[in-house]
C-alpha positions as CSV (number, residue, x, y, z in Angstrom):
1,X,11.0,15.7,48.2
2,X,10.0,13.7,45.3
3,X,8.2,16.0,42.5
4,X,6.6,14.6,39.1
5,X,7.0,17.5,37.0
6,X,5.5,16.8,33.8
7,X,8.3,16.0,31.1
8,X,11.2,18.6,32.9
9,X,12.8,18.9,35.7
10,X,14.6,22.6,37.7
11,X,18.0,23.2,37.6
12,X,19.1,27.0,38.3
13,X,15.6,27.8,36.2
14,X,16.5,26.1,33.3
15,X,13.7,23.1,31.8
16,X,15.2,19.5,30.6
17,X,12.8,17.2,28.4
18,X,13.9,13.7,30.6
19,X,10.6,12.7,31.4
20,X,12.1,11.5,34.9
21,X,10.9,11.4,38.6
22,X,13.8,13.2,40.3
23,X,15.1,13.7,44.1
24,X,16.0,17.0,45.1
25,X,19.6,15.7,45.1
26,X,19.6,14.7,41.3
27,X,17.5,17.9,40.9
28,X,20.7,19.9,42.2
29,X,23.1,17.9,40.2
30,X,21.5,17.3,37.2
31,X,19.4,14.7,34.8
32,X,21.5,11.7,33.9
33,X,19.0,10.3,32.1
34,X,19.0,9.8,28.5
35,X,15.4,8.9,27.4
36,X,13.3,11.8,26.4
37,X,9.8,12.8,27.1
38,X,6.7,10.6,25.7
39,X,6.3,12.0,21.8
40,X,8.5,14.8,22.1
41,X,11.9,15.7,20.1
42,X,15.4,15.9,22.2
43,X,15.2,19.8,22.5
44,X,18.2,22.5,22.3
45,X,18.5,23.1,26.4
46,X,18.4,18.8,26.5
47,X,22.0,18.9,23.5
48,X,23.3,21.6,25.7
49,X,23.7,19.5,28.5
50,X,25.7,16.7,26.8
51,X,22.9,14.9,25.6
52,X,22.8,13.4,22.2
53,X,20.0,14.2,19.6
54,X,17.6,11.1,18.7
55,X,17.9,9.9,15.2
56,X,14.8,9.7,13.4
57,X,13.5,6.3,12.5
58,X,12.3,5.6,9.1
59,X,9.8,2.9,8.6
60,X,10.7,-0.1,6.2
61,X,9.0,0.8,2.5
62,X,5.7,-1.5,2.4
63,X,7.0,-2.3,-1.2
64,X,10.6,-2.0,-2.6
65,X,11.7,-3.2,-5.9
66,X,15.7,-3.5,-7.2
67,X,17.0,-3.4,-10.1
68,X,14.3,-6.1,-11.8
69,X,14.7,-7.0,-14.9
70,X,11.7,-9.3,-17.3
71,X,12.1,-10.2,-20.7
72,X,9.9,-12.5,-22.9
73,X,11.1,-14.8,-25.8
74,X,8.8,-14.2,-29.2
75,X,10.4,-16.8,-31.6
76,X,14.2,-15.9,-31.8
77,X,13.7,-13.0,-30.7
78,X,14.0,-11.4,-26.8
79,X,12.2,-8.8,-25.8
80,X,13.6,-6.9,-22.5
81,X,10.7,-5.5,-20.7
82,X,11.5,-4.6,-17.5
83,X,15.1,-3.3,-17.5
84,X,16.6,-2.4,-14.2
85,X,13.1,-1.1,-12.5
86,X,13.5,0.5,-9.1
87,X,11.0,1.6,-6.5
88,X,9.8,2.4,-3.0
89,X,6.7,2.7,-1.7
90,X,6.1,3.8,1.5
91,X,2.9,2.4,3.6
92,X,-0.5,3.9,3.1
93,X,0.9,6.0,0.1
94,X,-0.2,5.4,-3.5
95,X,1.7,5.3,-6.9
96,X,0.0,5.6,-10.3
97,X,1.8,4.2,-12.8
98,X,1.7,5.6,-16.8
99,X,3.0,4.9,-20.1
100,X,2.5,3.8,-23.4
101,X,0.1,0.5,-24.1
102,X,2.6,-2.1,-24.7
103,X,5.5,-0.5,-22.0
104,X,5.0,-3.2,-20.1
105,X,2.6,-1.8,-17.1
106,X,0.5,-4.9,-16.6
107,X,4.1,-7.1,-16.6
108,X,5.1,-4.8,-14.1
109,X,2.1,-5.2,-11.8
110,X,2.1,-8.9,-12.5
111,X,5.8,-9.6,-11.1
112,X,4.8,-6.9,-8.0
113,X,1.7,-8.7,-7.3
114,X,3.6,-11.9,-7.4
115,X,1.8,-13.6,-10.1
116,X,5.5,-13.7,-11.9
117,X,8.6,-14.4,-11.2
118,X,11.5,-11.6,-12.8
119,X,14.5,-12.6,-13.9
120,X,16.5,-11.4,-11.6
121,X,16.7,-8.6,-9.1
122,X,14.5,-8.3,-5.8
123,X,11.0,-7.7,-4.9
124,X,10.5,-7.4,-1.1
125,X,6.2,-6.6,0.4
126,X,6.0,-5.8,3.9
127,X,9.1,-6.8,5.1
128,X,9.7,-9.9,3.0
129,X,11.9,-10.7,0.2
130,X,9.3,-12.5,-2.4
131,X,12.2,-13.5,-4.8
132,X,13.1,-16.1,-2.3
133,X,10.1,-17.6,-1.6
134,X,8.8,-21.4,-2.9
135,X,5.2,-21.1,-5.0
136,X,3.5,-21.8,-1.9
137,X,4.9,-19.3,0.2
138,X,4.3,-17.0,-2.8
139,X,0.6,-18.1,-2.9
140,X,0.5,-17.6,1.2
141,X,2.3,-13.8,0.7
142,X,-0.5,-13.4,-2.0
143,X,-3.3,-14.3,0.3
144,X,-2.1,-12.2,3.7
145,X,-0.4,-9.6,2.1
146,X,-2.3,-8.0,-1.4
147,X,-5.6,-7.8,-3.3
148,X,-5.7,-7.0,-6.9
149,X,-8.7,-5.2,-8.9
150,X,-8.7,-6.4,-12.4
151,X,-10.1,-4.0,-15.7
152,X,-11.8,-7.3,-17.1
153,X,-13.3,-7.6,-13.6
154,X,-12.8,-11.4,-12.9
155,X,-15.6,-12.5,-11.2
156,X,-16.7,-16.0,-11.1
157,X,-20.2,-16.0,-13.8
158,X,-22.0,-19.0,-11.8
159,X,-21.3,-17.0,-8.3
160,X,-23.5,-13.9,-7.3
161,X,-22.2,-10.6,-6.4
162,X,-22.4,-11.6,-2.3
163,X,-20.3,-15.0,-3.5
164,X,-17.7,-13.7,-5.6
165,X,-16.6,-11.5,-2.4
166,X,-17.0,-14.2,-0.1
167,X,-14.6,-16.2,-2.1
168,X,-11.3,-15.4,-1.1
169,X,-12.3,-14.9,2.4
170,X,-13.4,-18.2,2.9
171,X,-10.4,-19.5,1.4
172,X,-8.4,-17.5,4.3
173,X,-11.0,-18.9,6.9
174,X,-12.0,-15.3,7.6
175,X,-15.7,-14.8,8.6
176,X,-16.7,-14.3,5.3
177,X,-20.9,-13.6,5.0
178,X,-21.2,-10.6,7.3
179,X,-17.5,-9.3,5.9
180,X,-18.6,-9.1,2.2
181,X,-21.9,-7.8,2.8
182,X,-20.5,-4.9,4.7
183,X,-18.1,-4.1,1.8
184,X,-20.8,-4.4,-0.9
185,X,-22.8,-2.0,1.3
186,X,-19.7,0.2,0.9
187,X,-19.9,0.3,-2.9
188,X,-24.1,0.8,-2.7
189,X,-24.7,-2.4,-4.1
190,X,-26.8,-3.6,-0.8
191,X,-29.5,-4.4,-3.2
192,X,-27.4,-6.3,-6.2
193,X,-26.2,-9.6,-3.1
194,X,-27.7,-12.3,-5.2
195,X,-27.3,-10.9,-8.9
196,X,-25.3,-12.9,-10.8
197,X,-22.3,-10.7,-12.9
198,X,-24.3,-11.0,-16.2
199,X,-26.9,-9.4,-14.4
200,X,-25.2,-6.7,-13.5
201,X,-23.8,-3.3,-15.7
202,X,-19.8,-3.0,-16.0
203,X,-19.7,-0.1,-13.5
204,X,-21.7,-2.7,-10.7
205,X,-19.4,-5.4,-12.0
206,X,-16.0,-3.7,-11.5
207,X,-18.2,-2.5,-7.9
208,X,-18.2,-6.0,-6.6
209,X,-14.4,-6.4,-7.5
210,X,-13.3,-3.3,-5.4
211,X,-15.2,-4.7,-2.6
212,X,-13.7,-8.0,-2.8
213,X,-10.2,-6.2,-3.1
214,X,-11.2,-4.2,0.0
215,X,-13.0,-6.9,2.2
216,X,-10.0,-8.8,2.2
217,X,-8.5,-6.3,4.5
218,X,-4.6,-6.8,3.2
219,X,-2.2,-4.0,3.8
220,X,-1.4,-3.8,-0.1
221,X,-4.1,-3.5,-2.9
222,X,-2.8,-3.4,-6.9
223,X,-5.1,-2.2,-9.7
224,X,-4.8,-2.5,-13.1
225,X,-6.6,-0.3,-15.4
226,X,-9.9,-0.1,-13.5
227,X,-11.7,2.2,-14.8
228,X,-10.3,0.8,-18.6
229,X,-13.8,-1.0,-19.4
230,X,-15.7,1.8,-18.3
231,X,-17.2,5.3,-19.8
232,X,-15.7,8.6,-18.3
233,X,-18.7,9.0,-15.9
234,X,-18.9,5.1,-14.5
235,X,-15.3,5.8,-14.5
236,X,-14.9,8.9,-12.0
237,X,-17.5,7.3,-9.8
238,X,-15.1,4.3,-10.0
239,X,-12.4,6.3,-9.4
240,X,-13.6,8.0,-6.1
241,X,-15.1,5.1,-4.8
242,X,-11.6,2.9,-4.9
243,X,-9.8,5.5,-3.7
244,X,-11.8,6.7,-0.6
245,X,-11.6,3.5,0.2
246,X,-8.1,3.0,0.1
247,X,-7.9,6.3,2.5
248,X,-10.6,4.4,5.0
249,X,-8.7,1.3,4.9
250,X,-5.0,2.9,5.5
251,X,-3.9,1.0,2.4
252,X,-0.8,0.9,0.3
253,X,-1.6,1.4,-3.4
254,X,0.5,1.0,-6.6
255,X,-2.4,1.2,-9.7
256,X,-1.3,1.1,-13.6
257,X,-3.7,3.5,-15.5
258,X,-3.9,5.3,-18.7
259,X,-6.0,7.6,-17.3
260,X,-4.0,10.9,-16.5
261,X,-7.3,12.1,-14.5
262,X,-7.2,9.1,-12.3
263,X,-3.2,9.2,-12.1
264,X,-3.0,12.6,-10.7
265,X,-5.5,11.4,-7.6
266,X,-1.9,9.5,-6.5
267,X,1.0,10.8,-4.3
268,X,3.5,10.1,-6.8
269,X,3.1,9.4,-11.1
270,X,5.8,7.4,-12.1
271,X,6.0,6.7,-16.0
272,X,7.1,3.0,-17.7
273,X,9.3,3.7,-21.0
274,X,11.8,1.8,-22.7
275,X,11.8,-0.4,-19.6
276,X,12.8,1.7,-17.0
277,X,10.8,3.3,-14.5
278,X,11.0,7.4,-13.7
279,X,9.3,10.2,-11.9
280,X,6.7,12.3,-13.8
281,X,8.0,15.8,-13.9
282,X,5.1,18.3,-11.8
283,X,3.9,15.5,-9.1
C-alpha cells in the first residue's frame, strides 16, 4: 500500500529524511532516493545509509570589490588613493565606512557607485562585473541597480520636494506620482509635496533625498556623509529614519560617515587608511 508519510519513510523502525512516496517493496528495501525533505538538512540516520551530506550554498556577494586601485595626478605629482582595496558585501547587510577626511572615502564610494572608473582591478554589483561595461551600460547598471544620498543633498532648486523624487523615476518609466508621494509620506513630509528646497530646513532637505534614494526601489543604496550638514539632533532623526528604511526595504548598504554614532548602527565598520581598506577592531 502506498503511504505518504510526511518527510520519512519505515525501515526496521528507523526514520529517513527522503521526502518520497514509497511502495511497501521499496519500504522493505530501502530509500534510493537522494533528494531530501522540503527545508530540512540531510540528517545523521540519512549519512548512515550511504547518502551524501548537502553542501551549503552561499549566495553571490551583492557587492565585491578586488584589489582596486585609484590614483589622481596633482601637477607632477601622483597621489595613490585607493591601493589594493578589497571587499564583500553580502545582500541586505550594511557597511559603514570611516577614516580620516582626505583618506579617500568619497573616491571610494564614487568608483563603487560607478560614477568612476578605477585604474585597475574589479568592481562587480549584483552579479555583474561594472569594470567591463561601456558608459551606457554603466549609466543603465546605475539606474536598475543603486541610489545614492548625497551630504550636500542634490536636489534640483526649480523642482519641489514631490518633483525632485519623481525625477529619477520617470526617467526609468516607473509610475512615478503615486511612488514618491508614498515615500515622502515615509519621511513625514506629507505636508512639504510642493515646497521648493529653499523652502525647506536641511534636515527636510536631506528628507526628500532619502526618499528619492528609497522610492527608487534598487537593491543597493550608497550614502555619503548624510547626516554631515546636519546638527547632532537633525542628525540621529536622520540616521534612524535612513536606516529603518533600509531594514523595510531589504536593502544592501555601504555608507561613508565620520560619524562613529552612526557607523556603529552597521553590521560591519571597515576603516580607509593609507589606501587600504581594514576591519575596525570590536564590530
Amino acid at each position: 500500500r502506498r503511504s505518504r508519510l510526511l518527510y520519512c519513510c519505515r525501515r526496521r523502525g528507523e526514520r529517513h529524511t527522503c521526502g518520497c512516496v514509497h511502495t511497501a517493496a521499496e519500504q522493505s528495501s530501502g530509500c534510493k532516493h537522494q533528494q531530501p525533505a522540503p527545508g530540512l538538512a540531510r540528517t545523521a540516520p540519512a549519512a548512515a545509509h550511504g547518502m551524501p551530506p548537502f553542501k551549503t550554498v552561499h549566495s553571490p556577494p551583492m557587492i565585491q570589490l578586488s584589489n582596486i586601485m585609484k590614483s589622481y595626478r596633482q601637477g607632477a605629482t601622483v597621489v595613490d588613493v585607493l591601493r589594493g582595496v578589497n571587499l564583500e558585501v553580502a545582500a541586505g547587510a550594511s557597511v559603514a565606512i570611516v577614516g580620516a577626511s582626505g583618506s579617500g572615502k568619497s573616491t571610494l564610494l564614487s568608483v563603487m557607485a560607478c560614477m568612476d572608473r578605477p585604474d585597475s582591478g574589479q568592481l562587480v554589483l549584483n552579479g555583474r562585473d561594472a569594470t567591463a561595461l561601456t558608459e551606457s551600460e554603466l549609466a543603465q547598471l546605475r539606474n536598475r541597480q543603486l541610489a545614492i544620498v548625497f551630504q550636500s543633498f542634490e536636489l534640483v532648486p526649480a523642482f519641489t520636494a514631490l518633483e525632485n523624487v519623481m525625477l529619477p523615476l520617470e526617467i526609468r518609466g516607473s509610475a512615478a506620482h503615486a511612488v514618491a508621494a508614498e515615500a515622502l509620506h515615509a519621511v513625514g513630509l506629507s505636508h512639504r509635496l510642493h515646497h521648493l528646497p529653499g523652502q525647506l530646513s536641511g534636515g527636510e532637505e536631506q528628507r526628500v533625498a532619502i526618499a528619492r534614494a528609497l522610492a527608487q526601489d534598487t537593491p543597493i543604496l550608497f550614502a555619503d556623509e548624510p547626516t554631515g550638514n546636519l546638527d547632532r539632533h537633525t542628525g540621529g532623526e536622520i540616521t534612524e529614519m535612513l536606516l529603518q528604511g533600509v531594514r523595510e526595504r531589504k536593502k544592501t548598504l555601504v555608507l561613508v560617515t565620520h560619524d562613529p554614532e552612526f557607523a556603529r548602527h552597521a553590521d560591519r565598520i571597515m576603516r580607509l587608511e593609507n589606501g587600504v581598506l581594514t576591519a575596525e577592531s570590536g564590530k
